[in-house]
C-alpha positions in Angstrom: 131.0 97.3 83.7 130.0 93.2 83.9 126.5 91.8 85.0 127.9 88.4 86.7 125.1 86.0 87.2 126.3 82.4 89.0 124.8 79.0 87.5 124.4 76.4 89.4 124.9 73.3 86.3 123.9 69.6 86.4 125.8 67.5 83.5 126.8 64.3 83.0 129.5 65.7 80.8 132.0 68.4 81.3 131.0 71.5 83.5 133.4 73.7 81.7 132.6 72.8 78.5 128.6 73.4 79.6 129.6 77.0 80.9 130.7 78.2 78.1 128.3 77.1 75.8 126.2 79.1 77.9 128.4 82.2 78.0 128.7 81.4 74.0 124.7 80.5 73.4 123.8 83.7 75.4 125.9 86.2 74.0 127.5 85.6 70.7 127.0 82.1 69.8 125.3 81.1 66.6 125.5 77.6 65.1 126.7 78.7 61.8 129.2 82.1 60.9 126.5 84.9 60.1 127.4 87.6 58.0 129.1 90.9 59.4 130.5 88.5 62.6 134.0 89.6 63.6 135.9 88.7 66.3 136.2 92.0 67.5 132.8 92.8 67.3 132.6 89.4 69.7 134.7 91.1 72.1 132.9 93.5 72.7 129.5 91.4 73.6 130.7 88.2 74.2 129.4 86.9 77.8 132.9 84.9 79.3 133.0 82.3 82.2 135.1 84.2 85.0 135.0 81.6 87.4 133.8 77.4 87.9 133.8 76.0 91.5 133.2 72.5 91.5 130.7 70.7 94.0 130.1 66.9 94.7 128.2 65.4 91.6 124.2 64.7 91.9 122.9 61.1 93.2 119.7 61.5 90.6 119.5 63.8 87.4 116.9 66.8 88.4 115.4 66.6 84.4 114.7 62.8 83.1 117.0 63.3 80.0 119.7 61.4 81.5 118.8 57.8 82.9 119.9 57.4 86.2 122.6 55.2 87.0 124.1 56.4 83.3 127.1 58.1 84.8 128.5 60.7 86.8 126.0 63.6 87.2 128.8 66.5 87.5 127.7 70.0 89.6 129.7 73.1 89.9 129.0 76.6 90.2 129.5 79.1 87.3 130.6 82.6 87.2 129.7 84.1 83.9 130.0 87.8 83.1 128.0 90.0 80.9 129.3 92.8 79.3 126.9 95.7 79.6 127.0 96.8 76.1 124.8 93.3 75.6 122.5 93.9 78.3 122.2 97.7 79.3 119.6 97.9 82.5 116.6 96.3 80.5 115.1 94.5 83.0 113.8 92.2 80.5 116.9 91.5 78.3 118.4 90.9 81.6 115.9 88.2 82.6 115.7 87.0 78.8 119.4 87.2 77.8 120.9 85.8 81.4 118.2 83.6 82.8 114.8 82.8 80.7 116.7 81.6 77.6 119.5 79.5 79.6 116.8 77.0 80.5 116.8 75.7 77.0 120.1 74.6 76.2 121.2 71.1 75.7 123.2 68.4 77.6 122.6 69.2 81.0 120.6 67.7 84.0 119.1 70.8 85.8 120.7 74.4 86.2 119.6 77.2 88.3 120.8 80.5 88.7 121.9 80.9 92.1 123.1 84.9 92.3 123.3 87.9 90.8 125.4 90.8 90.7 124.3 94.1 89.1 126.4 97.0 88.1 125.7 100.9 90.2 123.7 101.3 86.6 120.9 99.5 87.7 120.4 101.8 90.2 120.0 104.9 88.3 118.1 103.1 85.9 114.8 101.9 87.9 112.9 104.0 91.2 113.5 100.9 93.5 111.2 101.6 96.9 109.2 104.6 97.4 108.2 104.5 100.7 110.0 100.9 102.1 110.9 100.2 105.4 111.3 103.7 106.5 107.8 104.6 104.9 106.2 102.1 106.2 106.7 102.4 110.1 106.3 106.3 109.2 103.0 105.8 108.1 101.6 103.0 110.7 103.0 105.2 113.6 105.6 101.8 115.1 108.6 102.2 115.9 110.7 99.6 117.9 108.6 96.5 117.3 107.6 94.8 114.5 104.4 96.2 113.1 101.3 93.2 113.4 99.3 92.5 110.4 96.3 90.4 109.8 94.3 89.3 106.8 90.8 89.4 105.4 90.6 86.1 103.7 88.2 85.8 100.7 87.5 82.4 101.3 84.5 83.8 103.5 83.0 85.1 101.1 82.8 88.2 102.2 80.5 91.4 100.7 81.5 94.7 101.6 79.5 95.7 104.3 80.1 92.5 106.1 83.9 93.0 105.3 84.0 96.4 106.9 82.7 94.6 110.2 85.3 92.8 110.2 87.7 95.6 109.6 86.1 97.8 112.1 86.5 95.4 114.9 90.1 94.9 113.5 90.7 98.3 113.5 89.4 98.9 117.4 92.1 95.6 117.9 94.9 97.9 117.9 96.5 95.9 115.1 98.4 98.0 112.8 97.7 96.7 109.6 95.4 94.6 107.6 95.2 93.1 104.1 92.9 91.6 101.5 94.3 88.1 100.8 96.0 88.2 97.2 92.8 86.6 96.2 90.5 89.3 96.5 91.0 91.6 93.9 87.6 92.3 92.3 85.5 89.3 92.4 81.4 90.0 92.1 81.0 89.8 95.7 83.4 92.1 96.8 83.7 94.7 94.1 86.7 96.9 95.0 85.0 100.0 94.6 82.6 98.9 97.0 84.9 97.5 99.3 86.9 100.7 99.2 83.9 102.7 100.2 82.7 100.4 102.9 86.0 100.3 104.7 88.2 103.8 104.3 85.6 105.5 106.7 86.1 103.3 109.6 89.8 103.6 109.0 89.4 107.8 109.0 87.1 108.0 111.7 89.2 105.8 113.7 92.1 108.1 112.9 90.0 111.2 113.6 89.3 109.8 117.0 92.7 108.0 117.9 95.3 109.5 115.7 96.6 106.0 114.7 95.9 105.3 110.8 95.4 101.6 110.5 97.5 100.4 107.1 95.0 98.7 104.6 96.3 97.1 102.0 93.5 96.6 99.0 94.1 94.3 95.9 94.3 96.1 92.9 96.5 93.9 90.5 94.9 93.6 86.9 96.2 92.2 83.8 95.9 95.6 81.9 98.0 98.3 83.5 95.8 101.3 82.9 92.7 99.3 84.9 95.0 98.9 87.6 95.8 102.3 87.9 91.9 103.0 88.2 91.8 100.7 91.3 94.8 102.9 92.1 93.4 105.9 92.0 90.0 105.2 93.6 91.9 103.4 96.5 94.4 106.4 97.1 91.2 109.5 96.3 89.5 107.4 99.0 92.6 108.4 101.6 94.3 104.7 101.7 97.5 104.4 101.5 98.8 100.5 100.5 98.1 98.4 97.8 98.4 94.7 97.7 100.1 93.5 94.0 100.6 90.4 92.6 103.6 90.9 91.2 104.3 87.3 88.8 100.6 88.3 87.5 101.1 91.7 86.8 104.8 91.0 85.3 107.8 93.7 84.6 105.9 96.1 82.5 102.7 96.2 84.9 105.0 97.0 87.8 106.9 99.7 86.3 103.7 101.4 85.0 102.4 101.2 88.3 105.4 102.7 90.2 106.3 105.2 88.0 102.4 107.1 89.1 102.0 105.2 92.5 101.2 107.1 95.5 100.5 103.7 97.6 103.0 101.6 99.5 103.1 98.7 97.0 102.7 95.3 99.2 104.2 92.5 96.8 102.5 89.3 96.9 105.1 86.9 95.3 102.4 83.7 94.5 103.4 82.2 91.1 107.3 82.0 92.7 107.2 78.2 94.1 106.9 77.3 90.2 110.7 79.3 89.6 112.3 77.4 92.7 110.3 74.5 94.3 112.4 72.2 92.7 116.0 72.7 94.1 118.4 71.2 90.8 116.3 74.2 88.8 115.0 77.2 88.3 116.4 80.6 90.7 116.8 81.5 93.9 115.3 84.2 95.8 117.9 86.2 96.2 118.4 86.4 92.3 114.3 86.7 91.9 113.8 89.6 94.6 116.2 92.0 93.0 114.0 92.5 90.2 111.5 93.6 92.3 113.2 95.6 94.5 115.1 97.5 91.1 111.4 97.8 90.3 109.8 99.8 93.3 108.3 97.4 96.0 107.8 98.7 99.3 107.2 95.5 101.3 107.9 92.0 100.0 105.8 88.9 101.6 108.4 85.9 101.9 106.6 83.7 104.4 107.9 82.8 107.8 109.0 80.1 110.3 107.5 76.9 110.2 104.9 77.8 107.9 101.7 75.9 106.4 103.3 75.3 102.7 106.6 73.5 101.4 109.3 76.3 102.1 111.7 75.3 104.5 112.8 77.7 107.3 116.1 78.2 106.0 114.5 79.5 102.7 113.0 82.2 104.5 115.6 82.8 106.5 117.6 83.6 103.5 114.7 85.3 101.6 114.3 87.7 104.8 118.4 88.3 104.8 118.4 88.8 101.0 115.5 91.8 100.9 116.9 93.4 104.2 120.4 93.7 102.5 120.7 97.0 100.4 121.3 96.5 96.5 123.3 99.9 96.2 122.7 101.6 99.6 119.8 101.1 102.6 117.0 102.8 100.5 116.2 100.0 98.2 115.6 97.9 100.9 111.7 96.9 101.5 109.7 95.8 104.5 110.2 91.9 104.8 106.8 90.5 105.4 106.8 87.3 107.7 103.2 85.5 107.0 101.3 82.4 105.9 100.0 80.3 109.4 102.0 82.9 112.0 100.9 83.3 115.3 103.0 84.2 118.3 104.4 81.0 119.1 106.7 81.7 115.8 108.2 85.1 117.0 111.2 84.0 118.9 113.0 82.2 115.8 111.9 84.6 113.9 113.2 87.2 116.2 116.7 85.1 116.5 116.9 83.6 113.3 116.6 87.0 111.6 119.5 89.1 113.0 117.3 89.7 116.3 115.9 92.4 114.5 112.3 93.6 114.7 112.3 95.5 111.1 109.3 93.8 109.4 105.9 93.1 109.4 104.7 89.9 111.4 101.4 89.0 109.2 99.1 86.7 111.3 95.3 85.3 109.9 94.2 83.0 111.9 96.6 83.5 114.4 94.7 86.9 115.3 90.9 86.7 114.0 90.6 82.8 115.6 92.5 83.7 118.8 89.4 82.4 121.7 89.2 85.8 122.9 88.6 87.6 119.3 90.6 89.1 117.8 91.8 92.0 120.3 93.4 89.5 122.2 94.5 88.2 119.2 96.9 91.7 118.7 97.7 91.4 122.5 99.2 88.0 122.5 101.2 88.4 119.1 102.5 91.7 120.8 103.2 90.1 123.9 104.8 86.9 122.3 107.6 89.5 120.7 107.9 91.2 123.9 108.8 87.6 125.2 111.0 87.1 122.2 113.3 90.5 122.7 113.9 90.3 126.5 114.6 86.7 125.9 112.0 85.2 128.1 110.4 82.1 126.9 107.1 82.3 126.0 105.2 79.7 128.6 107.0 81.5 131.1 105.9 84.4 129.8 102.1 83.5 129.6 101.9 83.2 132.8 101.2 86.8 133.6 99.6 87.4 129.9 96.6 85.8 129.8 96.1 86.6 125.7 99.7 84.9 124.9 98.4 81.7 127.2 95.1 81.4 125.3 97.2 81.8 122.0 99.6 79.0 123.2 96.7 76.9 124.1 94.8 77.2 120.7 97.8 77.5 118.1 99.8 75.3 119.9 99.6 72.8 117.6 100.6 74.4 114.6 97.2 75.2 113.4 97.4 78.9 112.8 96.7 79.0 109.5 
């Protein structure tokens, strides 16, 4: 069994030489004979280059240690394999051994590591989703339609019982779930504990007297594993059922600590990731970057949305949305793809098409519910009625016109200003 990870290397000298100093440096490679070495015992352990596929050479260096204009600045994919008496399903040998140490090697340009391919071990190794996609409609009550999120932002400043307002008129929107911004964790005013207390009675007595359970998803990442488990426990004794987690903050072990004695739906929050990728000659790509997570047992994975209000392209999420709906090792270790950051309506037919015309995710809207002119009610209606417009194919000005909430919505967010 191989672990085959694909590097994407920048050089001004020769890509084959560069790969297998890699496959060398990160496996067996030492710069002077150590005692005990044997080529057999190499064999074994030693990471080999399986395949090179060369792409057209680099106009600027993406590192300034070679001056441009110097020479050639060669590119090619790389194929290496990893035997996985190396590696075994250590999440963090994997990322140290095949990715975090790779970064520090000489003579090249940039690198990034562009794909991944585990071994069934993995699989058997780490819980992956507990409740995921399946899980998640089950417990919001949708089926055939994206489920609608919104967002309490902690920019307001919210305290507790002036959050639950919020919440309660939320909750009466008929949106089906809501979310503390990754922000607001446990800042002095909004104390979870308090924030917890103030809004999981409006969400029961709304249930008590609809039968729908609104999804709220509270922020209980911490830096120390067993606090975060307290916010845990006095989120899930309190009767919710989601937790917001910011996973790059929390890291590997935090996650798997957390998993291993969840009884939420663990919402990943991915901020911290634009430092891994932003710059395109470096770093990973989502797809590589997700299935650590997945391995590791989130239950719906934020990965913004179409024409969104920060750097990411829409082709990045459209890949990021393709790479968390496709299944690891079978359908189950597949998570909710969250669609956020500056959504409104006016984003669910390219979202709708550009996704497989599939409605298996959450659409997360802020401002694109809470600031819609007729509050947020018809904020829920005219994001519902925009992906009733998107399935039957219908554009959505023609649409509006017998929907007054999606009209008002185009009118408002129109612009782009949804954020």
């Amino acid at each position: 069994m191989m672990i085959t990870v694909t590097y994407r290397i920048e050089t001004t000298g020769s890509v084959e030489a560069m790969a297998a100093k890699i496959a060398s440096d990160q496996s067996t490679g030492t710069f002077v004979p150590v005692p005990g070495e044997t080529e057999e015992l190499k064999a074994r352990v030693a990471a080999r280059v399986i395949a090179i596929r060369q792409l057209p050479d680099a106009e600027y260096p993406t590192w300034p240690e070679v001056t441009p204009g110097s020479g050639p600045i060669h590119r090619a994919d790389a194929d290496i394999a990893f035997p996985m008496d190396a590696i075994g399903t250590d999440l963090s040998a994997l990322m140290t051994i095949a990715i975090g140490g790779v970064f520090s090697i000489k003579g090249m340009s940039g690198i990034r590591i562009v794909d991944m391919k585990l071994p069934e071990a993995f699989a058997t190794a780490h819980p992956g989703p507990q409740f995921g996609l399946p899980g998640s409609r089950k417990l919001t009550g949708v089926e055939g339609r994206p489920i609608i999120g919104t967002i309490v932002k902690p920019a307001l400043g919210l305290r507790p019982h002036e959050t639950a307002e919020l919440v309660g008129e939320l909750i009466e929107s008929g949106v089906d779930f809501i979310k503390d911004d990754e922000k607001l964790m446990s800042p002095a005013y909004s104390p979870l504990k308090e924030r917890v207390e103030a809004i999981m009675p409006k969400i029961l007595d709304h249930e008590q007297k609809t039968g729908k359970k609104v999804m709220y998803a509270f922020g209980i990442s911490h830096a120390d594993p067993d606090e975060m488990m307290r916010n845990h426990d006095l989120v899930l004794k309190a009767g919710g059922n989601c937790a917001v987690v910011n996973i790059n903050s929390i890291g590997f072990g935090g996650m798997s600590f957390l998993r291993k004695r969840s009884g939420l739906v663990l919402h990943a929050h991915r901020n911290g990731w634009d430092i891994l990728t932003r710059d395109p000659g470096a770093g990973l790509d989502f797809k590589v970057y997700q299935q650590f997570w997945r391995l590791l047992g989130v239950d719906q994975f934020q990965i913004n949305g179409i024409r969104i209000k920060y750097w990411e392209p829409d082709e990045s999420f459209v890949e990021s949305f393709k790479a968390v709906s496709t299944p690891l090792f079978s359908k189950a270790d597949c998570p909710l793809p969250v669609a956020g950051s500056g959504q409104w309506g006016g984003q669910a037919p390219d979202t709708y098409n550009r996704t497989g015309r599939t409605t298996d995710l959450l659409y997360l809207c802020g401002g694109g519910i809470v600031s819609h002119p007729g509050g947020p009610a018809a904020g829920v209606r005219a994001v519902q009625q925009a992906w009733q417009a998107a399935v039957a194919d219908i554009p959505l000005d023609e649409y509006a016109k017998d929907h007054p909430e999606l009209a008002a919505s185009i009118a408002k967010f129109g612009d782009g200003k949804a954020a």
